[in-house]
Structures are given as structure tokens and as C-alpha cells.
N, C-alpha and C positions, 0 to 999 in steps of 0.2 A: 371456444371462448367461455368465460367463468361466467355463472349468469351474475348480475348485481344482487340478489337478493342470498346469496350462498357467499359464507364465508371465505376468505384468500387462506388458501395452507400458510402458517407463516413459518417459516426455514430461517433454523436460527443459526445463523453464523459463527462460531467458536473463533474468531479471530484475533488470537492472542500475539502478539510481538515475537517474532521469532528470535531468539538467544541466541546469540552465535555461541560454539559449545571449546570453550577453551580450556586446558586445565591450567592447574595452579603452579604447573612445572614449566610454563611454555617460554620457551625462548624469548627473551625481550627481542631480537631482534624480526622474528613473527611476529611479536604483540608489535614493534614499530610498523611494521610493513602493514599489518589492520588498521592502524590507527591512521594512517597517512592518506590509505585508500578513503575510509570512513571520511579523515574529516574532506578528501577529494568530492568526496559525493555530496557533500553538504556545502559546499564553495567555500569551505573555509583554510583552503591551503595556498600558500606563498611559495611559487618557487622561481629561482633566478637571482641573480645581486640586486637587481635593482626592488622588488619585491617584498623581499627577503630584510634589507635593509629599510624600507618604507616600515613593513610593518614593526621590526625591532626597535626603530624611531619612536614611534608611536604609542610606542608599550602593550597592543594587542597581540602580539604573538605568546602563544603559550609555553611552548618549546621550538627550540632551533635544531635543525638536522644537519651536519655539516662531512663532505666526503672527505676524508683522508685522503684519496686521492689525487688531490686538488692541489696544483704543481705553480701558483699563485701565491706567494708568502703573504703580500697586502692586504689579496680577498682573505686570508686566514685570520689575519692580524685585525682586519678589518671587522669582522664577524665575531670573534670574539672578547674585541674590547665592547662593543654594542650591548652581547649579550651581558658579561660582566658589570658592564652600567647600566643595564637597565634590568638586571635581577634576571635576568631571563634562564631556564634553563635549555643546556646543550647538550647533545649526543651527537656521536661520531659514526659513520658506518664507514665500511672498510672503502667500496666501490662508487664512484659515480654514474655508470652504467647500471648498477643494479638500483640507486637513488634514482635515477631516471625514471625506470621501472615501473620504484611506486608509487613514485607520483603522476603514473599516466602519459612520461615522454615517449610516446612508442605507442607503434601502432599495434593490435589482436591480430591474428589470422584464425580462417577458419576452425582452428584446431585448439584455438584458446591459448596460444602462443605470441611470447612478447617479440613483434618484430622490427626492425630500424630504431633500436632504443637509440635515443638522445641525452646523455653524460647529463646530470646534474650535479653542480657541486656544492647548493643547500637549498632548502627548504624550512619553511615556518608554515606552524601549524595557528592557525587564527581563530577556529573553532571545530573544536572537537568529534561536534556532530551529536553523536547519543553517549551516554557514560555506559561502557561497554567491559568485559575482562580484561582482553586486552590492554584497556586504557588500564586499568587498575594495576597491571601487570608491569608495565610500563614504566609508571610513577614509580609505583614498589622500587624496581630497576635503579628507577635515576636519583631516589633518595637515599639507598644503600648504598652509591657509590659519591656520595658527600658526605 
């Protein structure tokens, strides 16, 4: 034990924010899959119709995710008149198994593998989380292709 009259070592901490390390070439569709995770962990994702449409309603959704493979004309049509009225922007991904994915429908196994994914056919993103590469990359993305 430190006697009271003898100084404490003080250990100084270097605890700087870890970067996630992306480059400038990186696939929008990785920079999606970070960003979805990210804003996952910060509870700011919408995923499901009912959700999905609350927060489009509302106008707090940032961007819309919406799967191609969604075999539902209505929910399509549905979703994208929303976003159209209400300024929102949308991206497409190919799979709703792999949309499931990133938004966490599925369970880890020991091996760090996605197992019993659960098909999603959109998601909103409601808050960001941190302003990241990825996000940057992202945007980048979705303004070049407007």
C-alpha cells in the first residue's frame, strides 16, 4: 500500500478515438454496411415497414436502404414515394438477406459468423452515430449519382 505522504505515479492515458482506417477508394457498398452497423450501435436505425415508414413520416430519417429484392410492388412504391416527399435520400442493395445482415437480423456464432439471417427489405438510418470515412464515402456515393 502507497504510504499518504508519498506521491501517486500518475499514468497518463494516451486515449485517443480510434479511426476506423478506410481508404478513399472503398466501395460504397462497405462504407453502407459500416454506416448501418455504426448507426446500429448508436440506436439510431429503423428497420422493417412499419419503422421504416414511421421514421420517413416524420422526417428524421437520414437515408433509406431499400432491397432490390423485395418481391412487394406496394412496399416499393410505398417507400419510394415517402422518400421522394419527404426529400429523403435512397439507396438500393442488391439482397435482403445480406440487408438483414447489416442491420443485425441474425444471430454471431462462435466463429464470428452471420447465422439464421432474417431477409430485410429496408431500413433507415435515424442517426449516424460518429461522422466516420465511411459516412463521407457514402454521401460522396449518393450525390454523384444525382
Amino acid at each position: 500500500m502507497a504510504d499518504e505522504n508519498e506521491p501517486m505515479e500518475d499514468v497518463a492515458m494516451d486515449e485517443e478515438p480510434v479511426e476506423e482506417k478506410a481508404p478513399e477508394n472503398m466501395d460504397p457498398m462497405e462504407a453502407l454496411r459500416l454506416c448501418l452497423q455504426k448507426s446500429m450501435h448508436h440506436d439510431g436505425l429503423a428497420r422493417g415497414l412499419r419503422e421504416v415508414v414511421k421514421a420517413l413520416d416524420s422526417k428524421i430519417a437520414h437515408l433509406c436502404v431499400l432491397s432490390k429484392s423485395c418481391d412487394e410492388p406496394s412496399y416499393i412504391k410505398l417507400i419510394n414515394a415517402l422518400c421522394k416527399e419527404r426529400q429523403i435520400r435512397i439507396i438500393e442493395v442488391p439482397d435482403s438477406k445480406m440487408l438483414g445482415e447489416w442491420v443485425g437480423l441474425c444471430k454471431i456464432n462462435e466463429e464470428g459468423e452471420a447465422e439464421k439471417v432474417v431477409g430485410c427489405s429496408s431500413a433507415a438510418i435515424v442517426n449516424w452515430g460518429q461522422e466516420t470515412k465511411a459516412r463521407d464515402v457514402l454521401l460522396k456515393y449518393i450525390a454523384s449519382k444525382e
